[in-house]
Wavefront OBJ file of the C-alpha trace (Angstrom):
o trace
v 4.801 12.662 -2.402
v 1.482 11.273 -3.159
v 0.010 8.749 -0.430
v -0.675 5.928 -3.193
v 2.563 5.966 -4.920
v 4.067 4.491 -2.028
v 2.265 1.014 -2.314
v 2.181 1.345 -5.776
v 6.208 1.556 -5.748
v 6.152 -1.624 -3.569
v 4.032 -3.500 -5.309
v 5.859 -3.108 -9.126
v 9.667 -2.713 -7.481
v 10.186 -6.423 -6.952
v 9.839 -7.375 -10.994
v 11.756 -4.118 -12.361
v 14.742 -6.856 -12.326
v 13.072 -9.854 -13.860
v 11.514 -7.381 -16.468
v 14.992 -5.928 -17.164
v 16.246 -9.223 -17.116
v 13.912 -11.005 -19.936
v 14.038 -7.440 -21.811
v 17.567 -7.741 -22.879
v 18.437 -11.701 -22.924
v 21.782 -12.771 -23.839
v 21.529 -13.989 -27.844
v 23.483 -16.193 -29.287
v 26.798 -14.244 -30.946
v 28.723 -14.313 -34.887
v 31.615 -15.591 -34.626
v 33.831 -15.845 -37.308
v 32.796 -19.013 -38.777
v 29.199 -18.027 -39.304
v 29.267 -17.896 -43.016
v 28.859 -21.325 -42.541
v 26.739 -21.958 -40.384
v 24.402 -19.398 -41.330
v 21.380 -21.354 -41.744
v 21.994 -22.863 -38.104
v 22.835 -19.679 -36.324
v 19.948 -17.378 -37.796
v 17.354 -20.735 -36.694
v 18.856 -20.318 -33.275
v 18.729 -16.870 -33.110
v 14.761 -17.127 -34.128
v 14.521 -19.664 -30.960
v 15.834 -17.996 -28.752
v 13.872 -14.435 -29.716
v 10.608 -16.772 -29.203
v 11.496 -18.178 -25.753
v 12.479 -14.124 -24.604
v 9.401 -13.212 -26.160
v 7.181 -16.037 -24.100
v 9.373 -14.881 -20.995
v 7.941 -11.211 -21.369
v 4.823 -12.167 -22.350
v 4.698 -14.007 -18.935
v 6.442 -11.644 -17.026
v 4.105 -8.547 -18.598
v 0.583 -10.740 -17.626
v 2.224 -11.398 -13.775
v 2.754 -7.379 -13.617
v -0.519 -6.856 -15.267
v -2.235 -8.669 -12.501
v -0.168 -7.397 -9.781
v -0.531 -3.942 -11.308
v -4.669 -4.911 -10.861
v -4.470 -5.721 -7.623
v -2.760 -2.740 -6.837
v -5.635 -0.496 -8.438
v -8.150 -2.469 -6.836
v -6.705 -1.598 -3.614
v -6.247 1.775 -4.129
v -9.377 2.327 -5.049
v -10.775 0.633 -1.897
v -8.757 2.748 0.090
v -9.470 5.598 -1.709
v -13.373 4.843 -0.849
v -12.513 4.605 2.596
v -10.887 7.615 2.912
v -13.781 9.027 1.373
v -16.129 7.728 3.821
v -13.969 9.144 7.168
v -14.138 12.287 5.009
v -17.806 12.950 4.905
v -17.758 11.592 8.322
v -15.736 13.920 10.084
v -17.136 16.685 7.871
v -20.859 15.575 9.363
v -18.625 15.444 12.624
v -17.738 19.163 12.401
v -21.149 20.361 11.389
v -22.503 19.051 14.352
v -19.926 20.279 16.424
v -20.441 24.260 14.968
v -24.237 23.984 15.541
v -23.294 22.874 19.139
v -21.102 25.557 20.058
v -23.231 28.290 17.790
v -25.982 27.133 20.188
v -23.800 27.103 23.320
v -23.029 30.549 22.631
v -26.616 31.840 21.906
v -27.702 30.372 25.306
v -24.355 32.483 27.165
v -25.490 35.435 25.305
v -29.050 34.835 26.557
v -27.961 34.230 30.139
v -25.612 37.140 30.403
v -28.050 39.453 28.179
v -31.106 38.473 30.881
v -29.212 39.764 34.154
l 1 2 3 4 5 6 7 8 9 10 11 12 13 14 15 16 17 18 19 20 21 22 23 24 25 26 27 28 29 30 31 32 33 34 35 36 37 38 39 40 41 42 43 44 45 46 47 48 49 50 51 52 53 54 55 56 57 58 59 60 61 62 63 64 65 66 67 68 69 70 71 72 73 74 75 76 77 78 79 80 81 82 83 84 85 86 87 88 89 90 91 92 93 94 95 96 97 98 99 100 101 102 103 104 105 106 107 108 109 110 111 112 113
C-alpha cells in the first residue's frame, strides 16, 4: 500500500457520511391525495432539491479544501523525502570513495612488504 494513501484516507474518511448523507436526502413523498395538492407538493419538492443542492455544494467546497490541504502536504512531504534521498545517496558516495581508498592504501601496505 502506497505511503500517501494512508493520510489521504484519513483526511477524506470523516465526510464519506455527511457526503452520503446530503447525497440522498429524504424528499417529501405522494401520497394519495396529491392530485390535489399538486401545485403545493411539486413547489415543495423544488425546495427541498435547492436546500440538498446548497448542502452539497457546501459539503463538496469543505472536501475540496480539505482535499487541498491534503495535496499540499503530500507534496511537502514528498519534497522532503526527496531531500533525505539525495542526501543519503551523497552519504553513500562518500562512504564508497572512503573505503575504495581504505582499500588502495591496505593493498599498498601489504604490496610494499
Amino acid at each position: 500500500m502506497p505511503a500517501w494513501l494512508i493520510p489521504v484516507l484519513k483526511s477524506v474518511l470523516p465526510y464519506v457520511g455527511t457526503i452520503v448523507s446530503a447525497a440522498a436526502p429524504v424528499f417529501t413523498k405522494k401520497s394519495a391525495d396529491a392530485a390535489a395538492n399538486q401545485a403545493i407538493l411539486l413547489q415543495q419538492q423544488i425546495t427541498e432539491l435547492q436546500a440538498a443542492a446548497s448542502a452539497n455544494d457546501a459539503h463538496i467546497k469543505e472536501l475540496a479544501i480539505q482535499m487541498q490541504n491534503t495535496v499540499e502536504a503530500l507534496e511537502m512531504g514528498a519534497s522532503l523525502a526527496e531531500k533525505r534521498h539525495q542526501w543519503i545517496l551523497v552519504l553513500c558516495i562518500l562512504a564508497i570513495i572512503i573505503s575504495v581508498i581504505s582499500l588502495s592504501i591496505a593493498l599498498y601496505i601489504f604490496l610494499a612488504r
